[in-house]
Backbone as CSV, one residue per row, in Angstrom:
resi,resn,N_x,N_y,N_z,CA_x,CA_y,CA_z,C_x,C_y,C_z
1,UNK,0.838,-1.174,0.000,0.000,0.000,0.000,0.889,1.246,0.000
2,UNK,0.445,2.246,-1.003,1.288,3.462,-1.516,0.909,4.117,-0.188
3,UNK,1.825,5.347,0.453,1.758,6.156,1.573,0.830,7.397,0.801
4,UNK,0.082,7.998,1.397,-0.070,9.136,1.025,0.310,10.500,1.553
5,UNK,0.735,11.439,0.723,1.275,12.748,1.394,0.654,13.545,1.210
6,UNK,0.214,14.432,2.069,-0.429,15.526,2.482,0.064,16.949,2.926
7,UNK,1.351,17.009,2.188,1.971,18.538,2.623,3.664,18.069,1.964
8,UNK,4.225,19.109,1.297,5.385,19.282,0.559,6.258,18.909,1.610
9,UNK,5.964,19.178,2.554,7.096,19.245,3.876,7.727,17.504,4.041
10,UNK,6.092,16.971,3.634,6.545,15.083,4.102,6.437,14.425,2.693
11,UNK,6.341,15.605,1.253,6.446,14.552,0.240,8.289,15.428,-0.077
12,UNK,8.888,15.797,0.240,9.863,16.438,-0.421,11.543,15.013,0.258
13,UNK,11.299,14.735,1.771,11.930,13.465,1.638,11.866,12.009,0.639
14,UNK,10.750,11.618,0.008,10.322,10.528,-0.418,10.911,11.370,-1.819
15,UNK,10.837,12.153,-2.386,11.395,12.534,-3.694,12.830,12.797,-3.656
16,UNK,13.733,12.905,-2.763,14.904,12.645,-2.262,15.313,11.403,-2.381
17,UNK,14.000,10.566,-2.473,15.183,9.073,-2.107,14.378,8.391,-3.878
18,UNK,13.734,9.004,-4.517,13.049,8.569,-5.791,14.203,9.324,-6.944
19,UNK,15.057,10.235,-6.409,15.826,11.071,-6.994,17.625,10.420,-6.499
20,UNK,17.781,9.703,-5.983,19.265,9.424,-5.929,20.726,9.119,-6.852
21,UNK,20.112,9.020,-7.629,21.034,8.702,-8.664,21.711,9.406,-9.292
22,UNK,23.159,9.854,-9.080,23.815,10.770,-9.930,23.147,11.959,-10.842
23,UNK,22.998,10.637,-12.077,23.210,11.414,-13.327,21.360,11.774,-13.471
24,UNK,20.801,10.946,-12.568,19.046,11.072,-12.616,19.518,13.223,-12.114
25,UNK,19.787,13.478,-10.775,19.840,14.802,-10.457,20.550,15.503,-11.737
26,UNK,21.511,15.060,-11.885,22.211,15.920,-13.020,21.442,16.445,-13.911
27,UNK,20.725,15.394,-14.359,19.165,16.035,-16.029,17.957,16.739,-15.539
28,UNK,18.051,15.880,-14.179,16.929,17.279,-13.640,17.754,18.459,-13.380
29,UNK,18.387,18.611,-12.970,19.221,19.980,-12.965,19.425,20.888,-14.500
30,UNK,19.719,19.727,-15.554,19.695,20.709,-16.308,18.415,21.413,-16.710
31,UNK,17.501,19.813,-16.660,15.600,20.266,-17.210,15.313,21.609,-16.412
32,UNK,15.605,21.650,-15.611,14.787,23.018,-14.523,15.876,23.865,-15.168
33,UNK,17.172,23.935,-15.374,17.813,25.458,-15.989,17.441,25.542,-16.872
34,UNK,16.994,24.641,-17.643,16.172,25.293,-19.139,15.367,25.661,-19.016
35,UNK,14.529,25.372,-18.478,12.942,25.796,-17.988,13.089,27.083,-17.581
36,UNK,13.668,27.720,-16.625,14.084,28.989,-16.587,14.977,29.641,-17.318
37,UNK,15.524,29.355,-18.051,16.262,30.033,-19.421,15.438,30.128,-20.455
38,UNK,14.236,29.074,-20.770,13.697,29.368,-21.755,12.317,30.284,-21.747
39,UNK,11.904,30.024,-20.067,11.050,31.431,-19.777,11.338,32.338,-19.602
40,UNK,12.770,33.093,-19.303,13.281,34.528,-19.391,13.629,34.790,-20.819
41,UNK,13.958,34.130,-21.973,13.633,34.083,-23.059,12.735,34.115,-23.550
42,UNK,11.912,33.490,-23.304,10.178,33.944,-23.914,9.562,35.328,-23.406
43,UNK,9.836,35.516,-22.322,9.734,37.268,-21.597,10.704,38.371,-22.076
44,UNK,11.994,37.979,-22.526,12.842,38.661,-22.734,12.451,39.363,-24.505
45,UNK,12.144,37.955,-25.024,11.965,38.522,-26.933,10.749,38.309,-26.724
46,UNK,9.865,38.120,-25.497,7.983,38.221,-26.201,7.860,37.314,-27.219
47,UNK,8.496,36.555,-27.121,8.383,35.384,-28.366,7.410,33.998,-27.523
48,UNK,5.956,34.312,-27.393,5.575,33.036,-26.234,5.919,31.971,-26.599
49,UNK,5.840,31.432,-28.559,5.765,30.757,-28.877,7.153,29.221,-27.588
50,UNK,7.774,30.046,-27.305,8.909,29.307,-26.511,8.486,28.359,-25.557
51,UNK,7.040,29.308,-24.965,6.708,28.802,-23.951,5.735,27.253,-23.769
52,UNK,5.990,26.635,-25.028,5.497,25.254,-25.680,6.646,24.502,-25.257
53,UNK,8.197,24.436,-25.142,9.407,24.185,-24.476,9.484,23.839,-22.880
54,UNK,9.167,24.605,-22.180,9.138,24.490,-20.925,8.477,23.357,-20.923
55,UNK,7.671,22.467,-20.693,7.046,21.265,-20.270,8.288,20.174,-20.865
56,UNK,8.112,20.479,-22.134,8.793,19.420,-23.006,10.685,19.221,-22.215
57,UNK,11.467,20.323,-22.198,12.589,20.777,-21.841,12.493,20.177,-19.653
58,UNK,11.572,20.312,-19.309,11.739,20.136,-17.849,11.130,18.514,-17.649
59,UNK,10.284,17.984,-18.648,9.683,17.034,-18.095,10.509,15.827,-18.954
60,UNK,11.311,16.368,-20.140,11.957,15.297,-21.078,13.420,14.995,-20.451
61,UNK,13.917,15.812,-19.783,15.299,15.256,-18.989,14.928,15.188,-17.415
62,UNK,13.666,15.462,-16.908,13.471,14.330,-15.851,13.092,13.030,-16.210
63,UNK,12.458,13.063,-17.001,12.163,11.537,-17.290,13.113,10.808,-17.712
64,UNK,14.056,11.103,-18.400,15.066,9.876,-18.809,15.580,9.647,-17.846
65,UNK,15.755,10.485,-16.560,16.518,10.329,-15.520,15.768,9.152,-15.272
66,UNK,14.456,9.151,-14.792,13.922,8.317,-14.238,13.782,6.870,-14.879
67,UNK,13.445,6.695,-16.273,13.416,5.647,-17.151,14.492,5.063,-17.007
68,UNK,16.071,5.456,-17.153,17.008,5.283,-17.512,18.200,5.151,-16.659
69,UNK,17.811,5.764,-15.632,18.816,5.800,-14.529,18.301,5.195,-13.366
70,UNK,16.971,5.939,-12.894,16.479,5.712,-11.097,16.100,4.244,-11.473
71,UNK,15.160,4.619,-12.806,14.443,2.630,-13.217,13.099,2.371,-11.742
72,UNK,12.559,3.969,-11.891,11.454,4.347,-11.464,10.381,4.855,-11.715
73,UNK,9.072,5.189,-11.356,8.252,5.904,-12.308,8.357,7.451,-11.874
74,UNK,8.356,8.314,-12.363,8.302,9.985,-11.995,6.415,10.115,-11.391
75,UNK,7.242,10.623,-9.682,6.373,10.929,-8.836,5.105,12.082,-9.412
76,UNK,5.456,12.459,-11.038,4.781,13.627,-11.340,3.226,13.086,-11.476
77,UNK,3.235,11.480,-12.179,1.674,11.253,-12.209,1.052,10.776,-11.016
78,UNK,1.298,10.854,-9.880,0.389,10.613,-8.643,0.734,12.043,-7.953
79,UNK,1.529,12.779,-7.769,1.488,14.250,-7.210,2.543,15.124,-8.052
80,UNK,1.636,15.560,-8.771,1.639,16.634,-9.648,2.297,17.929,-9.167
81,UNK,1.614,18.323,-8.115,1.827,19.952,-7.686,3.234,19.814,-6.905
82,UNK,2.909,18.278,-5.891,4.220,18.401,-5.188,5.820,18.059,-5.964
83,UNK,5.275,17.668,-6.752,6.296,16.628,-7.578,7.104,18.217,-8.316
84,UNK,6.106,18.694,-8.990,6.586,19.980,-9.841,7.359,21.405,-8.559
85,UNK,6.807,21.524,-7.501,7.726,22.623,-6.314,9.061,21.748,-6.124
86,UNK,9.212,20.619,-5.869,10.140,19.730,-5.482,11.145,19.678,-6.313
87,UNK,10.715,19.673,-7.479,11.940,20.113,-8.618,12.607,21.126,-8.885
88,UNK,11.687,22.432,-8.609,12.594,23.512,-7.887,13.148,23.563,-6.393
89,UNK,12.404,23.252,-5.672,13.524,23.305,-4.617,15.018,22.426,-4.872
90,UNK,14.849,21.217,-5.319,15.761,20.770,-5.580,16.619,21.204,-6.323
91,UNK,15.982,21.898,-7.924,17.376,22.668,-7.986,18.166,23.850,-7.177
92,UNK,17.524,24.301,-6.419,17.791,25.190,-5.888,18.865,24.642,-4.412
93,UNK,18.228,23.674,-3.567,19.398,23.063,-2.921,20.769,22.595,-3.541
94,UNK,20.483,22.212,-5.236,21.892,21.728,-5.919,22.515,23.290,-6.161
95,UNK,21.919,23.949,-6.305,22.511,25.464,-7.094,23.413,25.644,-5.876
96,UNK,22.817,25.749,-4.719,23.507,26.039,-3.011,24.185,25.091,-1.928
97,UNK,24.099,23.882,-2.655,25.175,23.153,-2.023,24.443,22.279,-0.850
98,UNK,22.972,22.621,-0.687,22.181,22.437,0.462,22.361,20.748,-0.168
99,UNK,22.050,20.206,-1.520,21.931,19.016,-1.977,23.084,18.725,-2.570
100,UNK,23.926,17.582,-3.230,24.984,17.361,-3.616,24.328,16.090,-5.068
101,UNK,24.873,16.590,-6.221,24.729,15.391,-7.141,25.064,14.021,-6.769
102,UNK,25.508,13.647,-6.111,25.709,12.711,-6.008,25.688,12.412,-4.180
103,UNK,24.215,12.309,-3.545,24.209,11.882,-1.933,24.681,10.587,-1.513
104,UNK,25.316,9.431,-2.278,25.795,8.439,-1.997,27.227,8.600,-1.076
105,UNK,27.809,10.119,-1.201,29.219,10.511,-1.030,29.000,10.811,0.513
């Protein structure tokens, strides 16, 4: 029986340990810098058309992580909202050192 979570606070460990794998953080790291490179680009030239990228660009190098590396399913189709904050915080702990590519170390 799947746990259920009820607040970012107690789903953001369980995506910590669905996320361990090197090179799985590494593509999410890059998916989320694109995602924000390609929306200050779409704001920057008013070009929205860009903004068709962002899903594709954030959700296509988490997923291989996951297919290919974790050899898990992405927490995004059972929690959506938490799954999607969690990917920024996470990059944001890798940007600051709070998280490390590689937590096996």
């Amino acid at each position: 029986m799947e746990k259920t979570y009820r607040s970012l606070k107690e789903f953001y460990p369980f995506y910590l340990t669905e996320h361990s794998h090197p090179t799985s953080r590494k593509l999410h790291f890059v998916g989320t810098a694109l995602v924000f490179i390609t929306l200050f680009m779409a704001i920057f030239t008013q070009n929205w058309w860009l903004l068709i990228a962002i899903p594709i660009l954030g959700y296509g190098f988490a997923w291989v992580g996951h297919f290919f590396f974790e050899k898990n399913k992405p927490a995004t189709f059972q929690y959506p909202g938490y799954s999607l904050a969690s990917d920024f915080i996470l990059f944001f702990d890798l940007l600051t050192g709070k998280q490390k590519f590689n937590p096996n170390r």
